[in-house]
N, C-alpha and C positions, 0 to 999 in steps of 0.2 A: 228294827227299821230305823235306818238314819233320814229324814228329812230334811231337805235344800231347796229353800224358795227363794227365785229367780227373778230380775225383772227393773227396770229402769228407775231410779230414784223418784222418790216420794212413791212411787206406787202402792207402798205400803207393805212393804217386806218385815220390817220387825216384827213392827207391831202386829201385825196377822201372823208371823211368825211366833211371837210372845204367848198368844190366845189360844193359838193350837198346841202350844207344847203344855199350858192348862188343862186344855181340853184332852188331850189325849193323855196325860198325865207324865209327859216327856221332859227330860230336861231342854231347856231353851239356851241358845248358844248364837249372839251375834258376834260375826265377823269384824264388823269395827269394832267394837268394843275389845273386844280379842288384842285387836291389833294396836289399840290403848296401851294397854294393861302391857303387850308385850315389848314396847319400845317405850313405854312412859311419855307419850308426846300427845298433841290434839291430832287429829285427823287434819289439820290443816298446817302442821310440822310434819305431820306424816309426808300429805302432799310435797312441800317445800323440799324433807329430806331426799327424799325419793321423785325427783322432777321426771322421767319417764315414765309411762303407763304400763310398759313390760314388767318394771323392776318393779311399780308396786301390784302389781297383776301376779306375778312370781312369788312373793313376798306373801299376798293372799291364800295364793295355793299351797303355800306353805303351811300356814296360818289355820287353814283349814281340816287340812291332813292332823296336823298337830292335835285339834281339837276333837276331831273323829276317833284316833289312837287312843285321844285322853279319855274319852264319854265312854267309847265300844258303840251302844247301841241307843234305843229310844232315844234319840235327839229330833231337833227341830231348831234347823240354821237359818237364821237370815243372813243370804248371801249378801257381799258389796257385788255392784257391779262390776264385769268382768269383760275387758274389753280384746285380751287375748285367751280364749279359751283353751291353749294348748296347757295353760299354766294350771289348767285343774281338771284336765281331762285324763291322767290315769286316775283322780282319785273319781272321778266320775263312772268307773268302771267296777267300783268297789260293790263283794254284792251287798244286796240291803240298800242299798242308795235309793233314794227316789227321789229325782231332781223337780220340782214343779215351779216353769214359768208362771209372776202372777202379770195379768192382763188390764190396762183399762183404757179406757180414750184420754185423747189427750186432755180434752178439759177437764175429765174425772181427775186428773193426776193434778191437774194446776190449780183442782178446786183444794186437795191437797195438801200442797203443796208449803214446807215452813224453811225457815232457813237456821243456820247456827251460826253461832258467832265463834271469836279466839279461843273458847274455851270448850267448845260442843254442846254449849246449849244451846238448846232448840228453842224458838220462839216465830211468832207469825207477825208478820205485818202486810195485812193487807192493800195498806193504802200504796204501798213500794211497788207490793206484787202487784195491784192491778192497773197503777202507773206504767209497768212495761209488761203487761200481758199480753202482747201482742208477738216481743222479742220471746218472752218465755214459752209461751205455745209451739213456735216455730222452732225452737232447745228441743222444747219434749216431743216433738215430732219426728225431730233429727234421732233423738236418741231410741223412737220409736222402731224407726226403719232399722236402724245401726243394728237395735239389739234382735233384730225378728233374722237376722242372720246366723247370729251367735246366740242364739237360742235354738234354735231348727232343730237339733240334737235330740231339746226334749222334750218328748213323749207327752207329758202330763202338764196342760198347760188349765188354766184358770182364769175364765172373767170377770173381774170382780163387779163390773157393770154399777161401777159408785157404791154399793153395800159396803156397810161397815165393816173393820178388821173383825169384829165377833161373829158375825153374819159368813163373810168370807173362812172363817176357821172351821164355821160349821159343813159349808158348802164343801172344804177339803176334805172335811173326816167321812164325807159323804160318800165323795168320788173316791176315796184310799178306799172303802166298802165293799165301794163298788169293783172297784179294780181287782183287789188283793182278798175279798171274802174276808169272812171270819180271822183267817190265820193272822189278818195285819191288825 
């Protein structure tokens, strides 16, 4: 079983992504990271290099297929977000896939919510974020609705209702249980 979790930035894709592929004892596989390693650049070269959203939407889909071929099976991907779906909908058809949107409000997400600098590290500053919390709610809102479109497709969606990524991994191996019995 390949596993693909979904779902608007900071939501908490890795890192719940990370916890379950522990917990199920999967290899773990993010997509930026990937996409690191495969051009040698920060994710915000990436950006730059590739100023359309198609071309690094394409480039993803790429990225991903790549890493699915490489693994075969027991994986657990944190997706990047994806804003043209066509660019990874044959591999979504792949069997064994099982795509799971993760869910949460939007303040859950802004509670969240860290940023990276030129190099991809991640760090928080609160005092920034809650200085324009107001503009950044109304982002994750935007990107709320945007992605409840371009997610419809799938099936297997999860709330993470502010629980932690540990909490939320357990909550997935629950519903994969429930879903898929014994065999998954």
């Amino acid at each position: 079983m390949i596993i693909v979790l979904f779902g608007v930035s900071n939501v908490g894709k890795t890192t719940t992504a990370r916890n379950l592929a522990k917990l199920l004892g999967y290899q773990f596989v993010d997509v930026d990271e990937s996409i690191r390693k495969r051009y040698e650049i920060t994710l915000e070269e990436f950006q730059n290099q590739f100023p359309y959203r198609n071309e690094r939407d394409r480039i993803r889909g790429e990225v991903l297929r790549e890493e699915i071929w490489r693994g075969k099976d027991q994986m657990v991907i944190a997706m990047s977000p994806i804003y043209y779906y066509r660019s990874i909908a044959p591999v979504m058809r792949l069997p064994g896939l099982v795509p799971i949107e993760l869910q949460d409000t939007k303040e859950h997400i802004f509670d969240r919510m860290v940023f990276s600098d030129e190099n991809d590290v991640t760090y928080k500053d609160d005092a920034y974020k809650n200085a324009w919390k107001k503009e950044y709610l109304m982002d994750i809102q935007k990107d709320i609705t945007y992605y409840k479109n371009i997610h419809k497709k799938i099936e297997l969606k999860y709330f993470m209702n502010n629980r932690t990524e540990e909490e939320v991994a357990l909550g997935i191996k629950e519903m994969l249980l429930e879903k898929f019995g014994e065999c998954f």
